[in-house]
N, C-alpha and C positions, 0 to 999 in steps of 0.2 A: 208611560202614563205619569210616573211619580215625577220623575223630572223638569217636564215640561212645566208641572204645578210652583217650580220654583220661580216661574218669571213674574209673579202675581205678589210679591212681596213686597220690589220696589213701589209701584204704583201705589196698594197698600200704604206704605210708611211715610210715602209722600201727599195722602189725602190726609191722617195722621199728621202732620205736621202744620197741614193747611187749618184743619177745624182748632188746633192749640193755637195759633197763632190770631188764628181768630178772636177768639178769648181772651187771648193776652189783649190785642187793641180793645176790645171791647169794654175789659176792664179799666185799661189807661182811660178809656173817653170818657167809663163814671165818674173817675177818680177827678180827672181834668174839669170834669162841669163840676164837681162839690168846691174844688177849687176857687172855679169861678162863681161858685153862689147860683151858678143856673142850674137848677129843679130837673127840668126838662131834660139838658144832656146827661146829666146824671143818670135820672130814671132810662133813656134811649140807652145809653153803652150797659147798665146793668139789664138790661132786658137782652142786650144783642148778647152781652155774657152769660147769661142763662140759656138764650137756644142755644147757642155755639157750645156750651157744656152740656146741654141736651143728645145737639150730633155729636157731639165729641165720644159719650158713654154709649149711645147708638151704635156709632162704629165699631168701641170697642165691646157693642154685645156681640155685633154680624160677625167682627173680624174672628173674634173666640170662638163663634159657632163654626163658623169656615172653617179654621185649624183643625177644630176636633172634627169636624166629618172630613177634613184631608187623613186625618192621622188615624181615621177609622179607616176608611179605603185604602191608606199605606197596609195596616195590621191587615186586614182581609187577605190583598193580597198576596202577604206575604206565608198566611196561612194556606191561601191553595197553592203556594209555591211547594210550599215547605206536604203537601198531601198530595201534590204530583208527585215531587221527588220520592216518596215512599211507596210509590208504586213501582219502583223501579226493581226488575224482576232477579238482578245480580249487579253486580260491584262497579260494574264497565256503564252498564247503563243507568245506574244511579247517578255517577259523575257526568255522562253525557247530559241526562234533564236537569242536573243543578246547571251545569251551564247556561242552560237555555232558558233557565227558568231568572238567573243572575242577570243573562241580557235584557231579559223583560222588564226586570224588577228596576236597574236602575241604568237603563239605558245605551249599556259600555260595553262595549267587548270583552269576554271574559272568556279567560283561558286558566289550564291548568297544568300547575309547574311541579315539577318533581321534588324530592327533598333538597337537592343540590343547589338545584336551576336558580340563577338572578334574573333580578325583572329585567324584562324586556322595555321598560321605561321609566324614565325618573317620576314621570308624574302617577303611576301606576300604585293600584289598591292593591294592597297583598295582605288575604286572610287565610291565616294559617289552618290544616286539615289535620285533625289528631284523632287516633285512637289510641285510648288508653294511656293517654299520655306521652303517647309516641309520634312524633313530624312524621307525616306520610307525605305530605306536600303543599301545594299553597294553591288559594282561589286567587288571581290575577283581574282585578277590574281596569281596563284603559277607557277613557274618554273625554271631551277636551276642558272640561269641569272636573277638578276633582271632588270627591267625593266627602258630605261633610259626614259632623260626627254623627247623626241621626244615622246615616244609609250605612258607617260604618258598623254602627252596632246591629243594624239589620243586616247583612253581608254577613258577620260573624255568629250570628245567629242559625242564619244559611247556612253557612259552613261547618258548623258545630252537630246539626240535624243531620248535614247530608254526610260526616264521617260516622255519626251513629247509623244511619243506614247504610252505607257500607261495610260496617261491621257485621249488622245484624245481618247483611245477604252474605256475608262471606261463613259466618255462624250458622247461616240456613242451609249453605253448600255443603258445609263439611258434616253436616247433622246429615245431611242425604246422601252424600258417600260413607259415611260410616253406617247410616241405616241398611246402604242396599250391602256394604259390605257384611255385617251381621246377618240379616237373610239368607248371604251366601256361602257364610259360614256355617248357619243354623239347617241350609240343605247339605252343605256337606256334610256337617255330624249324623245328620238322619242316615245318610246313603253311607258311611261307614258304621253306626250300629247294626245298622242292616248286614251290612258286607264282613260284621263279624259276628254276628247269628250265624250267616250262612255259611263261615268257614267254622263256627263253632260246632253248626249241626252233622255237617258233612266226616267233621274229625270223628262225633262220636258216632255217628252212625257207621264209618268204614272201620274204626278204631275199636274201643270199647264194647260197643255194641256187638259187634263181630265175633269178639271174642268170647263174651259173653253167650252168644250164641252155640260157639264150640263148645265151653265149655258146658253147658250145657247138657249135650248130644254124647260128648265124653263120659258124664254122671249116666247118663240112660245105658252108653255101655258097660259101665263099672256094673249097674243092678244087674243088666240081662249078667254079664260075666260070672256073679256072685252065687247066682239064681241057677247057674248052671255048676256053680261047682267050679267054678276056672277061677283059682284064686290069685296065681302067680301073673295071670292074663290082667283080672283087678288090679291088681295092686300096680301093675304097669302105669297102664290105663289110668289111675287114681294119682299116682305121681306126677302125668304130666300135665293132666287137671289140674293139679294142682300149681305146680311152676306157673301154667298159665296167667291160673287166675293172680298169681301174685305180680306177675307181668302187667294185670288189667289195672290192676291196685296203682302199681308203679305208673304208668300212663297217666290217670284219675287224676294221682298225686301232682306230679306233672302240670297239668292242664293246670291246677288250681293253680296250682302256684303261677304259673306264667300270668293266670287272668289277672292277680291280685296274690304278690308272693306276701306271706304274712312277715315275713322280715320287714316285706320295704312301711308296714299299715303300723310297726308297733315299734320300731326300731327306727325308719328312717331311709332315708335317698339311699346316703354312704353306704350302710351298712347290707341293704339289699343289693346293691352294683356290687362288693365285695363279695355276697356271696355267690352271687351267679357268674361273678370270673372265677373262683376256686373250683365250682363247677367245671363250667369249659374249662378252665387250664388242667384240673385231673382227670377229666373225660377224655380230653383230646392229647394232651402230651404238649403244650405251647405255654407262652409264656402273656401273661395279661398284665399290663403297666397299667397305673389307676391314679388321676388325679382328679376326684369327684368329690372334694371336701365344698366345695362352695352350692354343690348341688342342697346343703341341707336349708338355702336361706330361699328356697322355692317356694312358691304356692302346694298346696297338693295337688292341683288339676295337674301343674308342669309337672312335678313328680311323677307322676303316675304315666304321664304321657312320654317323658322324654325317658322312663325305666326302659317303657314297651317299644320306642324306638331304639336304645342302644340295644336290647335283645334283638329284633329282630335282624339290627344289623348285623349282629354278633354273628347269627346263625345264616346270613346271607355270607361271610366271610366264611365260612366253615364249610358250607356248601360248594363254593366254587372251587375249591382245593384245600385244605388245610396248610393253612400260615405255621410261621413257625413263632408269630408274636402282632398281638394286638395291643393297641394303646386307648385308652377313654379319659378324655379330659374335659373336665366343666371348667367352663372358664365366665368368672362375674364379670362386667366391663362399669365403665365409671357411670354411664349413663342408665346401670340397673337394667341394660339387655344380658344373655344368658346366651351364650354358647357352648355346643356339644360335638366335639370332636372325636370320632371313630374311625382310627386308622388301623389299615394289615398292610404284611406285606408276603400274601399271598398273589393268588392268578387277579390279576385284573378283570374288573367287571366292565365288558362294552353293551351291554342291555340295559337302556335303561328303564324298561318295563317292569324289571326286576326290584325296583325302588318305588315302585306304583304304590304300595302299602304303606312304606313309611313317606314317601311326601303326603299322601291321606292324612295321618297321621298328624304330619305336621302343618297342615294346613286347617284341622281343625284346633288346634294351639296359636293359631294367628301368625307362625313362623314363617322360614323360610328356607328349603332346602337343598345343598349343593355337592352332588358325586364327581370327586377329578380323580387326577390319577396319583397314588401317592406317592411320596417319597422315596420310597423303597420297594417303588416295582407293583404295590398291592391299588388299593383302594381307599381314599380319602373320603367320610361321612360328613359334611360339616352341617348342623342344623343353628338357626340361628333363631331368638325368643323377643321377640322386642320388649321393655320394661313393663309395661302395664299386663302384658300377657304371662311374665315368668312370674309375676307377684301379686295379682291380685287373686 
């Protein structure tokens, strides 16, 4: 449409030329009758030079009005170009309707070229595609006209629009992967509070409660014992009561500590992983290697998270045999990801259902988790934290 409107120029500039040149003789004919003293031609050429400067301003009101209702219907245009291409529902197909919307617009073949890519023709429009200041690649107009400056700064206009909306659907993409991905983090946190209620309940109910129960029933026979006079029977009876109970105590203690050790809440990372290997290493008779200084430039979520996976690792190596040496090392990386390394070299673990809790675990940390075989015959832990998840 806009193209075509360029043939209406010529024609233009040469009517333009006809009604000036009009004027021009008409003027000479006054001038040549004052010359000669005759009234008459004078009056005739300045009269023919007033209409002719008549049409002359005539033309140039139509031609003015012409222009601006051309240069409205250019702008229009370009406006539903430019509110088609925003409709465009992802990246691929915004570039597909700038296309097609660039052939309408000014009548050329248009294609598009990569960062690298040279034109495909000498006489060829190339408007550059940026985000953010960055070449993504280039808008291509061919057609057997080149293109002037007007349609260039329209073209670049185009192009400018349609790398914003490119942007903006690749920004819409990644807002919807990372939405559905949070939801699905947000059901896994629920399904593991849950699933440590339920091993929390189940502990104290077979546990503590249990015990609790014995002793109990223990105290009932201390009274009946007392009440009879059987004192040597009491005091039995009341001794192992007692052991029990401090057994229940020790458990109690235990549990808390595992939920939330008060070392790791007042002290720190370090200082918590050091105490719970002194732990295992004088419980069990092994040896526990410890490089978790950089563990203290963590968030607390990570903290707390990657305490409860090196334990249960810990105690997953403990279970399948007793090692004769475990190793835990945090490792910072340049890019502010966090790795957590738990090696034995006990029996090898081939279940790997047995790791179901701690990828839990690390999956509600946004990590990611990996059991081989290790070095020395045992079990290699490796969890890994990406930046934003170990520090924020």
């Amino acid at each position: 449409m806009l193209w075509r409107s360029r043939f209406v120029k010529p024609s233009s500039t040469s009517r333009a030329a006809v009604l000036v040149g009009a004027v021009a003789a008409a003027a000479v004919v006054s001038v040549v009758g004052l010359a000669l003293g005759s009234s008459a031609l004078a009056f005739a050429g300045l009269a023919a030079a007033i209409v002719g400067a008549g049409g002359f301003a005539l033309h140039l009101i139509v031609t003015e009005r012409r222009r601006h209702e051309h240069a409205e219907g250019e702008l229009e245009a370009l406006v539903e170009s430019l509110g088609r291409i925003a409709e465009g529902l992802d990246p691929d197909q915004v570039l597909e309707r700038t296309l097609r919307e660039a052939k309408d617009l000014f009548g050329a073949k248009a294609s598009l070229l990569a960062r690298d890519d040279t034109p495909r023709s000498d006489t060829a429009a190339l408007v550059p595609l940026h985000i953010r200041h960055e070449k993504i690649g280039a808008l291509q107009l061919v057609r057997a006209r080149p293109l002037d400056r007007e349609e260039i700064a329209r073209a670049t206009l185009l192009a400018d629009f349609a790398s914003r909306a490119v942007e903006n659907a690749r920004l819409l993409a990644e807002a919807q992967v990372r939405e559905a991905e949070r939801a699905r983090l947000s059901d896994q946190l629920v399904t593991a509070e849950q699933e440590e209620r339920r091993r929390l309940a189940l502990f104290l109910h077979d546990g503590p409660v249990q015990s609790l129960s014995g002793i109990s029933l223990m105290l009932d026979a201390v009274v009946e014992s007392l009440a009879a006079g059987r004192l040597d029977e009491a005091g039995q009876v009341l001794t192992s009561a007692l052991e029990r109970h401090r057994d229940t105590i020790r458990s109690l203690r235990d549990l808390s500590f595992n939920i939330e050790p008060v070392v790791l809440r007042d002290q720190g990372f370090g200082p918590a992983v050091r105490a719970f290997a002194e732990q295992v290493g004088l419980s069990n008779g092994i040896q526990v290697d410890l490089d978790v200084e950089a563990g203290e430039a963590l968030a607390e979520n990570a903290r707390v998270g990657l305490y409860q996976i090196i334990r249960e690792s810990v105690n997953q190596a403990l279970r399948r045999g007793p090692p004769k040496r475990i190793s835990i090392d945090v490792t910072l990386a340049d890019d502010g990801s966090v790795e957590v390394l738990i090696a034995d070299d006990g029996a090898g673990e081939r279940r790997r259902a047995s790791y179901d809790d701690i990828e839990e675990r690390t999956r509600t940390l946004s990590g990611q988790l990996e059991v081989a075989a290790g070095q020395d015959g045992g079990t290699a832990v490796r969890v890994t934290l990406p930046s934003y998840a170990a520090h924020r």
